[in-house]
C-alpha positions as CSV (number, residue, x, y, z in Angstrom):
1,X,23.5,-4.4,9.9
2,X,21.8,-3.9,13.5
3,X,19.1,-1.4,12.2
4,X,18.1,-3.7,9.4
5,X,17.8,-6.5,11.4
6,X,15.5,-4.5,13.5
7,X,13.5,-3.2,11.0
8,X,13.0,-6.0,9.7
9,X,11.6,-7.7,13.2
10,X,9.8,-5.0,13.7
11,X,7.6,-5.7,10.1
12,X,4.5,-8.1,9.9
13,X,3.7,-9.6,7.1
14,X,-0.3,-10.2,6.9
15,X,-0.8,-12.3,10.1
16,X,-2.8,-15.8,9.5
17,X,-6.9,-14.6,9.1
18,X,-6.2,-11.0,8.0
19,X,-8.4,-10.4,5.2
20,X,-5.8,-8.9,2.9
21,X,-8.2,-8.8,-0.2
22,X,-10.3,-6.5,1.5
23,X,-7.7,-4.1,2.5
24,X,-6.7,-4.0,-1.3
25,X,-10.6,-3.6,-2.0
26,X,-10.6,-0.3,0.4
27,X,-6.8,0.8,-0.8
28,X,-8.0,0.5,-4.3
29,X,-11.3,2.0,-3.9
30,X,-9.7,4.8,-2.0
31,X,-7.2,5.7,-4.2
32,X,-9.3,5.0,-7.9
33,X,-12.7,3.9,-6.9
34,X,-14.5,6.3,-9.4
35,X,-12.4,5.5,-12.5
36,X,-13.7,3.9,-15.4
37,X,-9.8,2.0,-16.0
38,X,-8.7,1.6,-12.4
39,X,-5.8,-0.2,-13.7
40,X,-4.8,2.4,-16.5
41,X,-5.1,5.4,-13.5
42,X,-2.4,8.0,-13.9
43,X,-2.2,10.6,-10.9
44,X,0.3,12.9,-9.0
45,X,1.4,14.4,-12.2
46,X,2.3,11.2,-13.8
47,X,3.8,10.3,-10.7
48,X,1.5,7.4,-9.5
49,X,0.1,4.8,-11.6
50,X,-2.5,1.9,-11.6
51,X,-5.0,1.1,-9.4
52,X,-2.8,1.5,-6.3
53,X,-1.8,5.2,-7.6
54,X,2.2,4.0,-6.7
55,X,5.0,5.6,-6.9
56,X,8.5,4.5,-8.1
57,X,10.0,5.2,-5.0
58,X,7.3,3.0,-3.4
59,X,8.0,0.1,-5.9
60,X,11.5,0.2,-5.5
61,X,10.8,0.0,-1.7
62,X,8.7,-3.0,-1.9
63,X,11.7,-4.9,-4.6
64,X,14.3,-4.3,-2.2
65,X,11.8,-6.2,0.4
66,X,10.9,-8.7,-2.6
67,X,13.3,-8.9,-5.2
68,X,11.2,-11.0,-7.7
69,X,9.1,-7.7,-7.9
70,X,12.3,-6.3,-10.1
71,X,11.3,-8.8,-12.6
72,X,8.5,-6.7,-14.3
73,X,10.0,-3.3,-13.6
74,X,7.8,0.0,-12.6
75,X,5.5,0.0,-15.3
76,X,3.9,-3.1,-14.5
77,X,2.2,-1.7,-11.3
78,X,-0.9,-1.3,-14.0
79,X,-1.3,-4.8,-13.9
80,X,-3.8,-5.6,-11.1
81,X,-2.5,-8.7,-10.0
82,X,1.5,-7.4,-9.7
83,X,0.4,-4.6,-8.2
84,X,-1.0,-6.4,-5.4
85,X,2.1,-8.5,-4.7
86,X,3.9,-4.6,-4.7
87,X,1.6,-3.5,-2.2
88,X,1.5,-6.4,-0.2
89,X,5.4,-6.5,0.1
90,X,5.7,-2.5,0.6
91,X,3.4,-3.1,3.4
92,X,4.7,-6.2,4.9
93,X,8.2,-4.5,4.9
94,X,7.0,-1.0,6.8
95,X,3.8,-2.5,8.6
96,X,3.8,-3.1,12.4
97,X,0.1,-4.0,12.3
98,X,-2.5,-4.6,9.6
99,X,-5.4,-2.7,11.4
100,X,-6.9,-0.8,8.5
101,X,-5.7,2.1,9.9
102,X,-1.9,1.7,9.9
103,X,-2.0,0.2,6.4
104,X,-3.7,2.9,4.9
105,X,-1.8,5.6,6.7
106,X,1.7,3.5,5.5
107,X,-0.1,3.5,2.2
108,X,-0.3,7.2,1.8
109,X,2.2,8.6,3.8
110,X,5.3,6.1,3.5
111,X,7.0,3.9,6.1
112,X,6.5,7.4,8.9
113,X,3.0,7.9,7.6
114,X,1.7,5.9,10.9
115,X,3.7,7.8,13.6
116,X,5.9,10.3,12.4
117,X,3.6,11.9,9.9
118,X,0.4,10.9,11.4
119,X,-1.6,13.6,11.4
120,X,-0.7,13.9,7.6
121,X,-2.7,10.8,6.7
122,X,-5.9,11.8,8.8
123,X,-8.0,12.4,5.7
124,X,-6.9,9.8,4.0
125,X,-7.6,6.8,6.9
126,X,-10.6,8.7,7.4
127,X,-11.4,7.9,3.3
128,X,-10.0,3.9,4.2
129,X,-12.0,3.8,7.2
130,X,-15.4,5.0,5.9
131,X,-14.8,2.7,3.0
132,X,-13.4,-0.4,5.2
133,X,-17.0,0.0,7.2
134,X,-18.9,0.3,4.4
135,X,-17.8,-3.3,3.1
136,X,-19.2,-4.4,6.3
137,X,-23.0,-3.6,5.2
C-alpha cells in the first residue's frame, strides 16, 4: 500500500501548457513515421501494434492506471485516437517529467527506461529528439 502510494505521487500527468499532441506527433513519427498505414503497423514480431508500436504489457500497464482503457481491449491500440489515451495514461502513470526526453526514453524502455535503463534508450531519444527539434522549423 505505501509503495503504491508513492508511485503514484511520484507520476505527473501532462502538467497545464505541455504540448502533449506534439509529443505523440514525435512518438508516432519515431516509432512509424515512414509507413504508408501508421495505424495498421505491426512490429516486434507481432508484438507491437498501431501507430504507437505497443505492447500488451504496456496496455495492460496503462488500464491498470486507467481502467476505462479495458473497455476496448488490446487490439484497439490501432485506433489512433485510443491509442493516444493508452499512451498518455502509460505515461502519466511512470512519468516524472514530460521533457521529451524522459517520455520518449519511458516510451521505449518501460517505467526504468529513464534511469535504470538509460543508456538503453540513447538511440531512441536521440531519434525523439532530432524529430522533437525538427517540429520546431
Amino acid at each position: 500500500m505505501i509503495a503504491a502510494l508513492l508511485a503514484a505521487s511520484l507520476t505527473v500527468p501532462p502538467p497545464a501548457g505541455t504540448d502533449v499532441r506534439r509529443i505523440l506527433d514525435t512518438l508516432q513519427a519515431v516509432e512509424t513515421g515512414g509507413e504508408r498505414d501508421p495505424d495498421a503497423a505491426i512490429g516486434d514480431g507481432g508484438k507491437a501494434l498501431g501507430a504507437f508500436q505497443v505492447w500488451r504489457v504496456y496496455w495492460v500497464d496503462a488500464c491498470e492506471y486507467d481502467p476505462s482503457l479495458r473497455a476496448r481491449g488490446y487490439q484497439a491500440v490501432t485506433d489512433r485516437e485510443y491509442a493516444e489515451r493508452v499512451v498518455i495514461a502509460y505515461l502519466s502513470r511512470y512519468a516524472r517529467d514530460w521533457s521529451i526526453d524522459t517520455i520518449a526514453r519511458i516510451h521505449n524502455g518501460g517505467p526504468a527506461g529513464a534511469t535504470k535503463r538509460r543508456k538503453a534508450t540513447n538511440d531512441y531519444a536521440a531519434k525523439a529528439a532530432k524529430e522533437w527539434a525538427r517540429c520546431d522549423t
